[in-house]
C-alpha positions, 0 to 999 in steps of 0.5 A: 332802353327796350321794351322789357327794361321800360315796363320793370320801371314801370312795374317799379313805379306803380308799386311805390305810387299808384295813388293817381295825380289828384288824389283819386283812383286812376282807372283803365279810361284815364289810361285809355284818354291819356295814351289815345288808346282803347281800353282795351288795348290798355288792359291788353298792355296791363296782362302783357299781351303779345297782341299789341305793337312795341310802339303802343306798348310803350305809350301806354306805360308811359300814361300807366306811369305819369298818372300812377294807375295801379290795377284794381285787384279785387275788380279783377278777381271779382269778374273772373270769380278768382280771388289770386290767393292761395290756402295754406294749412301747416301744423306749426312753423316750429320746424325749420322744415317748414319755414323753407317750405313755405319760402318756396311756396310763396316764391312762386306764388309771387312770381305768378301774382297769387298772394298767400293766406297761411294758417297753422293748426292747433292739434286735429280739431284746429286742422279740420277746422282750419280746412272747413273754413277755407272750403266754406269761406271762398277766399282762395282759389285752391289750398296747399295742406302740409302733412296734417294729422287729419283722416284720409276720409276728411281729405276725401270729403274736402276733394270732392268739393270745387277747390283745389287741393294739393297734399305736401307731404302726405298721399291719399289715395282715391282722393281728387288731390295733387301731391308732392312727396319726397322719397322719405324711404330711399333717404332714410336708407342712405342714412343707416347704410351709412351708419352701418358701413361705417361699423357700428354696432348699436345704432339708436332710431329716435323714430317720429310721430305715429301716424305721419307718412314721413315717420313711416316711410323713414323708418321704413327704410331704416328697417330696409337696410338692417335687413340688407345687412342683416342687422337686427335692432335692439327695440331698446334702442328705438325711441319714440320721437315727435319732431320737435326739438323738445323730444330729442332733448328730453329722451337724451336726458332721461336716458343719461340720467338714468346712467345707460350706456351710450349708443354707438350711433343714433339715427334721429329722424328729423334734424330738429330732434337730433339737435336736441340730442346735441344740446342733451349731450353737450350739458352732459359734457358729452359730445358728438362724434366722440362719444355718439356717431348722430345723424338728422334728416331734412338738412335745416338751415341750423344742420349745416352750421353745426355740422350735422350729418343728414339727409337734404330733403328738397324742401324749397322745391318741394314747396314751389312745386306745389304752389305751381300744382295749385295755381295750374290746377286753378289756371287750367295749365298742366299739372302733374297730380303726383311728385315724389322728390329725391334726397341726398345724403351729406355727410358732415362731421358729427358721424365721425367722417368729414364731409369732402363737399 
């Protein structure tokens, strides 16, 4: 067994144990006495520095195991004035787009030894004093914000305090902040470039909140590619969503209720609307694609089982990226302040075209 292997089984070890042999709190002395090495060397062996030989490496795992020693993560926060934890804030875990976010931030998260402490605002008082209480409470080291409706002079404010921040979703500009974006515009193009080529005639956007970046951007590109093909809306047609599910199912219901005629495609800005536009449907004994071309964006879990056309947003990625940017940004290591991240277009079934992938 090398080196590596010994210390995994070590590592594996000391999360099952670490209660010492008598009952008591092992510290870095004990290790120290019973490996015959400094301490010093010890807590080198514990930070995996490469300035110690393979030989004492190994005996001081091997002490490290026998008496099931566990680091002492407080101390160690305490002396370097660090608590390993990151802030997070997010509007909800409703969206499947958040929750795919939030697995990415925390992956990397745990790969660096930061631990999370995530909160969810309710409405913009909850976000405000969400963030307040993050800045003023010095419990984590940096926080992750996640497209909040608060005003770009209250992220301004919380950025020229010491803590890092880092905006998912949401630029503001002049501010000390990292972001991480994806390209809402070029996706939401690709999406009604695709709506178009495939000839419809009445095409209706479920649009999203007022006042988020991404429902901005998104119908932004929608409005980009109408005018490339020289296509004008009906403003009959364009429904104001909020990217909840909730939405979609209800502006589906009222509008067949009220026995209007279908649209021949609708472009739903996020996936979970466009899934209460389905289920709306469904009980109306209509279905997709047959009676409505629909397509989503983001590319949810759900989205793929039920061959919902969309536009993939990166959301994993979008969310270790911006764990890497907020614990460099704690660490000193290189960051780069702004990320705009690509999207894909994956055509499924309920535009009337069979994926080929």
């Amino acid at each position: 067994m090398d080196v590596n292997d010994y210390m995994q089984d070590v590592s594996d070890t000391i999360l099952r144990d670490g209660n010492g042999e008598q009952g008591r709190t092992v510290t870095v002395l004990d290790v120290s006495r019973q490996s015959g090495v400094s301490t010093a060397t010890v807590s080198r062996v514990i930070n995996q520095s490469p300035k110690v030989s393979p030989a004492t490496r190994v005996r001081v795992l091997k002490a490290i195991e026998k008496l099931g020693y566990m680091r002492n993560h407080s101390a160690r926060a305490l002396a370097r004035q660090r608590t390993d934890t990151i802030g997070v804030v997010f509007p909800g875990i409703d969206s499947g787009f958040f929750s795919e976010v939030l697995k990415g931030i925390n992956e990397y998260a745990v790969s660096r030894d930061y631990h999370l402490m995530v909160a969810f605002s309710q409405g913009d008082q909850g976000e405000h004093d969400r963030v307040a209480e993050y800045l003023q409470a010095g419990r984590v080291d940096a926080l992750i914000l996640m497209n909040l409706g608060m005003s770009d002079q209250f992220v301004r404010q919380a950025a020229q305090r010491e803590l890092p921040i880092v905006l998912i979703d949401r630029p503001v500009k002049d501010a000390r902040v990292a972001s991480v974006m994806i390209d809402n515009r070029s996706g939401a193009d690709a999406a009604m470039t695709h709506l178009l080529g495939l000839g419809h005639q009445r095409i209706a956007i479920l649009a999203g909140p007022d006042g988020t970046i991404d429902a901005e951007q998104r119908f932004e590109g929608c409005q980009h590619a109408a005018k490339r093909a020289g296509y004008a809306f009906d403003k009959d047609l364009i429904w104001p969503g909020n990217f909840f599910w909730e939405s979609g199912y209800e502006l589906m219901n009222h509008w067949l209720d009220a026995g209007k005629p279908l649209p021949d495609a609708m472009f739903a800005l996020n996936d979970p609307m466009a899934m209460g536009v389905m289920e709306a449907m469904h009980e109306h004994s209509l279905s997709v694609p047959d009676d409505m071309a629909l397509v989503g964006f983001d590319d949810v879990q759900a989205a793929r089982y039920l061959g919902l056309t969309t536009v993939r947003s990166p959301m994993h990625e979008m969310g270790r990226i911006a764990s890497e940017a907020a614990i460099n940004l704690v660490t000193g290591g290189r960051t780069q302040l702004e990320q705009v991240l690509a999207t894909d277009l994956v055509v499924r079934r309920s535009c009337g075209v069979e994926s080929k992938s």
